[in-house]
Structure formats: structure tokens, C-alpha cells
N, C-alpha and C positions, 0 to 999 in steps of 0.2 A: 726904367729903374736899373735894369742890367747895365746900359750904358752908362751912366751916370755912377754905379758902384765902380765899374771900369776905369773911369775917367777919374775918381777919389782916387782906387789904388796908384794909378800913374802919378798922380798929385802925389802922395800922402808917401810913397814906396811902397813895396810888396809887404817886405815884414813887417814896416808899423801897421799897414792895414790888414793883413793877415791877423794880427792879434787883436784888433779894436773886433773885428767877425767872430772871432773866438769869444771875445767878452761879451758881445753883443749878444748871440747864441747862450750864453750860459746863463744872461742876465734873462732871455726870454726863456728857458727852461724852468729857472729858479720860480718866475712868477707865476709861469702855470700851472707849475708842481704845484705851489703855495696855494693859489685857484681849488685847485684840485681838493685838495684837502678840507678844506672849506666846506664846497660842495658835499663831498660825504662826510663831514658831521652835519650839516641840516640835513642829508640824507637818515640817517641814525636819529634826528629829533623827530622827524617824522613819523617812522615808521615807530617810534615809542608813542607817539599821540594818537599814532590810527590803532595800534593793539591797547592801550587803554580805553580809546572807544568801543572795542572788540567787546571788551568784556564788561563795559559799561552795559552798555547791548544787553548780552548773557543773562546777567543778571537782576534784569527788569522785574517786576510782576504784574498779573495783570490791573486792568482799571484804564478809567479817563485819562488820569494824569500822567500813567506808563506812556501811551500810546503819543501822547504830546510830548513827552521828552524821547519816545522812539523816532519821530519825524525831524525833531531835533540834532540828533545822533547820526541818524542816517542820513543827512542833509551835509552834515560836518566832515561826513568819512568818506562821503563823493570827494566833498572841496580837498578832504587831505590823498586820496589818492590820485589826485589830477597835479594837484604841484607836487606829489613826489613820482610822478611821472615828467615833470618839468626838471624838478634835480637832478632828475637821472639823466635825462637828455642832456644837462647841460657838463653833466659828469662823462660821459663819454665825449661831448666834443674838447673838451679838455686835455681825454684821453689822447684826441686826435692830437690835438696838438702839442701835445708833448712827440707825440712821433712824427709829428712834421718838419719840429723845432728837432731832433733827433737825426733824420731822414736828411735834413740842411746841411747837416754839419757833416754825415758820412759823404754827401755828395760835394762838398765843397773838398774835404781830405783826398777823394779820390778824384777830383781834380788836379790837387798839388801832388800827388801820388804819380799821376801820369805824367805829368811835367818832369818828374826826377827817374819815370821810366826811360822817358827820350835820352834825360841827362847821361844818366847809367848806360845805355845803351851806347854813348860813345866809346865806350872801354873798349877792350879786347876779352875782359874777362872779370868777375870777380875780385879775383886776386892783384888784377892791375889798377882796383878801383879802391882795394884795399891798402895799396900800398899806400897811397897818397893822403888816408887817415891816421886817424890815430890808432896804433893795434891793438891797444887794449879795447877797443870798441868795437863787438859782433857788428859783423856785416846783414843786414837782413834785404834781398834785393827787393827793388820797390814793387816789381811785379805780384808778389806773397803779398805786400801791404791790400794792392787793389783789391786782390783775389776774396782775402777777407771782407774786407769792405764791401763789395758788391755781394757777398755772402749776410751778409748783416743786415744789408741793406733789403735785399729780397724776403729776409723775416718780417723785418718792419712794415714793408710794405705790406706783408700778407696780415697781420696784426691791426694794420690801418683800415683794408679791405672789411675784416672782422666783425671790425668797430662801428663802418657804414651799416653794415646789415644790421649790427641791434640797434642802430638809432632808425631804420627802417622799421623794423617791428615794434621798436617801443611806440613809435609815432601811429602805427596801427591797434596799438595795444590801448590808449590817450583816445582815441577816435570810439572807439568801441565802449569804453565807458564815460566818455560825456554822451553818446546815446542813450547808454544803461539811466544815465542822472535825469536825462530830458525824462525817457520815458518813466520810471519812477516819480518822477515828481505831476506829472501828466497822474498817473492811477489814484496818487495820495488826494487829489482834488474831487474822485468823483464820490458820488454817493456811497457807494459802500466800504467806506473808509476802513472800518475797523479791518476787517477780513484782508483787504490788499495790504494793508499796514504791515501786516505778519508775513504775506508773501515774500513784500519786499525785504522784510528783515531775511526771511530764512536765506533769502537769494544773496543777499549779502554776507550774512555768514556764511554760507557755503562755498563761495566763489572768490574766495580769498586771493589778491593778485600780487 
């Protein structure tokens, strides 16, 4: 793939393909933003469907009938906490790539950055590299460009690192309560229904994730 982007630029020139990379980049940030956003409004419908449940809950009484729309309830608030552990995961890899799609484009600048370090470097000085501009134009040497850049860039990275780890523990977090649902649903089957019914409610309202 590298070669073949290599082999375009040479085709195509530096600067028309320099800015088709540029558009390209901005068109894949725009969509993942837009992804993104997405992702956390079903995150927000969610989490308003699982606290309605909460308090559907709550406010049961007892009887036959309680108890069967309690099995009900607590059946739904599994399934809704397992896909809004699914939005989330899919909300942070989003995250990722937005700092991927970010991450591209600082390493691509300080690529062309180094190239005009070399260039620069011919001078004798500053001032001899100024002269041959225009002088109403600050000089900024490209080396200061890198500097930043590779400063920027070491954030991002650590922000991406971040992002790995909660999708690590959300994915442990996902595991742990499709167990909680297995076994829950296992207790509601045996003989002494009524009594586990209630366990498994208080365990769910307490255990709020």
C-alpha cells in the first residue's frame, strides 16, 4: 500500500497528492466524528430504557402477577445492559479512530516537515533563508514545527494507549455480566422461585453498572 501511495505521488506530483491526503484524512475524521455521535445518542436511549426499567422494578407490589412481570423486567435489563456495553465498546473504538485518523496526519506533516528541515538546512542561516522570502512573512524554522508535532503526537498516543485499556475492561466488565444473566436465569427455573426472584431483583438493584 505504501508503495503504490509512493508510486500515485510520483504520478499525480507532490502537491496535488499532498492535498487529495489532506482531504482524504479530513473526510475520514468527519465520518467517524459523525459515527461517533451516533453511537452516544443510542448510548443516552439506552441507559434512559435501563433506568426506566430501574424504577419499573422499584415500584412492583407483591403477588403472582408482580413476580412474572419481575422475571420480565429483569430479563430486559440483562439484554439492555449487554448492548449498552456493546455501544460503548463500539464508542470507544471510534474514539480510536479518530486518533488514528489524527495520529496519520501528524505523522504525515512531520514527514513533510523533515523534508523542509533538510531543505532549510542548506542556508547558512535564518536570515539567508529569509532573505529570499517574502519579509512580511515570519520565519518559523521547521525544526520548532517537528518539535511540536512529535509533542502532539506522544499525547495522542498516550490517549490511544487509554482507550485500549477501557475497551480491555469493558470487555471484562460484558463477560462478567452475561455470567451474572446465565446464572440468574439458571436460579429463576428452580423450585423455589418466589424467594430467588427477590434475590435476584435486590442484586440487580444494588449492583448498578
Amino acid at each position: 500500500m505504501y508503495e503504490r501511495m509512493r508510486a500515485d505521488q510520483r504520478k499525480f506530483g507532490k502537491a496535488a497528492w499532498g492535498a487529495a491526503v489532506e482531504r482524504m484524512e479530513k473526510l475520514q475524521y468527519a465520518v467517524s466524528k459523525e459515527t461517533l455521535q451516533l453511537m452516544r445518542a443510542k448510548e443516552i436511549c439506552l441507559e434512559q430504557r435501563k433506568h426506566g426499567l430501574r424504577e419499573e422494578m422499584q415500584g412492583l407490589q407483591g403477588g403472582e402477577d408482580a413476580m412474572v412481570r419481575l422475571d420480565q423486567l429483569e430479563a430486559m435489563y440483562y439484554e439492555l445492559q449487554l448492548q449498552l456495553y456493546e455501544i460503548q465498546f463500539e464508542i470507544l473504538k471510534y474514539e480510536e479512530l479518530l486518533l488514528t485518523a489524527q495520529l496519520q496526519s501528524l505523522r504525515r506533516q512531520m514527514s513533510e516537515r523533515q523534508e523542509e528541515v533538510v531543505y532549510y538546512d542548506t542556508y547558512e542561516s535564518p536570515d539567508a533563508m529569509k532573505a529570499t522570502d517574502d519579509p512580511s512573512t515570519p520565519l518559523t524554522p521547521p525544526r520548532d514545527d517537528v518539535a511540536k508535532l512529535q509533542q502532539r503526537t506522544r499525547q495522542l498516543e498516550a490517549r490511544r494507549g487509554r482507550i485500549t485499556a477501557k475497551k480491555a475492561y469493558l470487555k471484562h466488565k460484558k463477560d462478567i455480566k452475561s455470567k451474572e444473566r446465565e446464572q440468574a436465569l439458571r436460579l429463576l427455573s428452580t423450585p423455589s422461585r418466589e424467594r430467588l426472584c427477590a434475590s435476584v431483583s435486590l442484586s440487580v438493584l444494588s449492583n448498578r453498572v
